[in-house]
C-alpha beads as a LAMMPS data file, in Angstrom:
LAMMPS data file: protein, C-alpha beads

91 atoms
90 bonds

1 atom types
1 bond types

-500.0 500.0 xlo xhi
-500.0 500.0 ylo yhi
-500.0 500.0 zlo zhi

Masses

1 110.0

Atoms # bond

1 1 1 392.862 186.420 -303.865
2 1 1 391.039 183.078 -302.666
3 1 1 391.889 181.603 -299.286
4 1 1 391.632 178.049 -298.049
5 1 1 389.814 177.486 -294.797
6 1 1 390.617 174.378 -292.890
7 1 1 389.336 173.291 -289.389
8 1 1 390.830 171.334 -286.681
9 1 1 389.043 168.029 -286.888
10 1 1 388.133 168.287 -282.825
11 1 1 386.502 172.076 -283.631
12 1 1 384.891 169.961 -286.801
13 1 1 383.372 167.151 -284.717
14 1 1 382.452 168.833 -281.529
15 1 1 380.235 171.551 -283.817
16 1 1 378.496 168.915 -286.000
17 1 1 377.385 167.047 -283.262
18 1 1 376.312 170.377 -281.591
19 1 1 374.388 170.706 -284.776
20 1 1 373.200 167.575 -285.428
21 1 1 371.353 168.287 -282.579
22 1 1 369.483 171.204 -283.254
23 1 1 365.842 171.363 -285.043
24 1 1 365.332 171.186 -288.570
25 1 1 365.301 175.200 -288.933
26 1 1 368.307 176.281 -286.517
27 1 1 369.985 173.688 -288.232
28 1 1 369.024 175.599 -291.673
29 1 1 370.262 179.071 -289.628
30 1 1 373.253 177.344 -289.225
31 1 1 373.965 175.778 -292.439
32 1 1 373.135 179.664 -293.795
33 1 1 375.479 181.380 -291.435
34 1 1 377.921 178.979 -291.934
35 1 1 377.755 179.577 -295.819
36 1 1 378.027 183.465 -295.480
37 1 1 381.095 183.011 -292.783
38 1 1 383.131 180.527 -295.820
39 1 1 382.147 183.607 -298.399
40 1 1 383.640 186.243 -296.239
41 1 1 386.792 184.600 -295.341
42 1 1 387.683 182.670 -298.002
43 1 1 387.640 186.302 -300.152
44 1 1 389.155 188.670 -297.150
45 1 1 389.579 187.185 -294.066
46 1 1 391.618 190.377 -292.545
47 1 1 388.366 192.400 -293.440
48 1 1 385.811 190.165 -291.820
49 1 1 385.648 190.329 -288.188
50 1 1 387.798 191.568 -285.647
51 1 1 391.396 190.946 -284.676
52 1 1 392.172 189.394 -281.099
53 1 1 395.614 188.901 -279.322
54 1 1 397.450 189.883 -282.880
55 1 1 395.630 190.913 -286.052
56 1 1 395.917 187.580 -287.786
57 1 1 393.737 185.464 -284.824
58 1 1 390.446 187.008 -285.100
59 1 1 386.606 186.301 -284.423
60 1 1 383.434 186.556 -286.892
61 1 1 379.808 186.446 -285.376
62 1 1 376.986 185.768 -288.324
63 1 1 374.617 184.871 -285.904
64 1 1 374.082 182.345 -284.957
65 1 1 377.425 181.036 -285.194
66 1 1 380.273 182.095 -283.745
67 1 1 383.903 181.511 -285.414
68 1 1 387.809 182.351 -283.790
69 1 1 390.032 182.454 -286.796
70 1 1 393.744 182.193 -287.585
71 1 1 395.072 183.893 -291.205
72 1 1 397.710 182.876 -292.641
73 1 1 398.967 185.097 -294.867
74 1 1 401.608 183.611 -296.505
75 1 1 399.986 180.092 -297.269
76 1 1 396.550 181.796 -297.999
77 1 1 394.972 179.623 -295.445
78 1 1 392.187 180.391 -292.887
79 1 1 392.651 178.070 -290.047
80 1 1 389.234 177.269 -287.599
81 1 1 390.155 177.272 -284.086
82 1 1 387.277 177.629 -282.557
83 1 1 383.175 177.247 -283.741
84 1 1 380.001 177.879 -281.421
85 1 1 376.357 177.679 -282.102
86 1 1 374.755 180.555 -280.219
87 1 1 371.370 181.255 -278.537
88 1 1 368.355 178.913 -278.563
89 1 1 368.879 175.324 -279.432
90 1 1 365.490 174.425 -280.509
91 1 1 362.641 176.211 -282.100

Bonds

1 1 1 2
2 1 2 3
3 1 3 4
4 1 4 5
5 1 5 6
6 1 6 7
7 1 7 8
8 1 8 9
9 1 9 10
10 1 10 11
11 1 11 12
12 1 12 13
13 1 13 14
14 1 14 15
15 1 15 16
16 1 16 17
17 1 17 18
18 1 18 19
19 1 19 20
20 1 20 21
21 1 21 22
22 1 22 23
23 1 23 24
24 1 24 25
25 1 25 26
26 1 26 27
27 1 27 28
28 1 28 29
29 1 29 30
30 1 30 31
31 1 31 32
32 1 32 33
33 1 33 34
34 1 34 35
35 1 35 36
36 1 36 37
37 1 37 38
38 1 38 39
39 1 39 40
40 1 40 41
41 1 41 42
42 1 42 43
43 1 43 44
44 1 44 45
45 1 45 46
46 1 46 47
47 1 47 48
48 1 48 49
49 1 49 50
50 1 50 51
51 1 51 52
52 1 52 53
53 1 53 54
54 1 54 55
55 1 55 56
56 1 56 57
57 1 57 58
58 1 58 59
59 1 59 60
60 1 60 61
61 1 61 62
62 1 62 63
63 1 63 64
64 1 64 65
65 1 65 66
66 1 66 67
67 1 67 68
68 1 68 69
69 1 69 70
70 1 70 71
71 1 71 72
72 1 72 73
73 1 73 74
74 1 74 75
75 1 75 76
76 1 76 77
77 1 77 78
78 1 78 79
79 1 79 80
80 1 80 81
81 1 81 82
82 1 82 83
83 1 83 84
84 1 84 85
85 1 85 86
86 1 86 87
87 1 87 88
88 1 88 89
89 1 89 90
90 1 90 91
């Protein structure tokens, strides 16, 4: 079973210019982390992570970015609701 993962465009445009501020390698951490969060949720998103308020609103940590998540089972869609780079900014 695949999943869809969407973000809110806000979460989208307040991350990428947190990124596009980073160094050349954090911003290659991110871009890695970022790449191993979209494989774990878009294949099991109730697996990866832990549940919050209710089991379907959940966080992931693959340092060093942070993600709160929203599953919807029914539509197969993971929904972004929050994104945070983590740590140093620079190297």
């Amino acid at each position: 079973m695949s999943y869809q993962i969407t973000w809110s465009p806000e979460i989208l445009r307040r991350f990428t210019d947190e990124w596009s501020k980073l160094g050349k390698v954090r911003q290659s951490e991110v871009m890695d982390a970022l790449e191993g969060i979209d494989r774990q949720l878009l294949s099991s998103p109730m697996l990866s992570g832990e549940s919050r308020d209710t089991d379907s609103h959940r966080v992931l940590i693959l340092s060093p970015v942070a993600v709160i998540y929203r599953v919807d089972l029914r539509l197969q869609v993971v929904r972004i609701v929050q994104a945070q780079i983590m740590g140093k900014r620079e190297h």
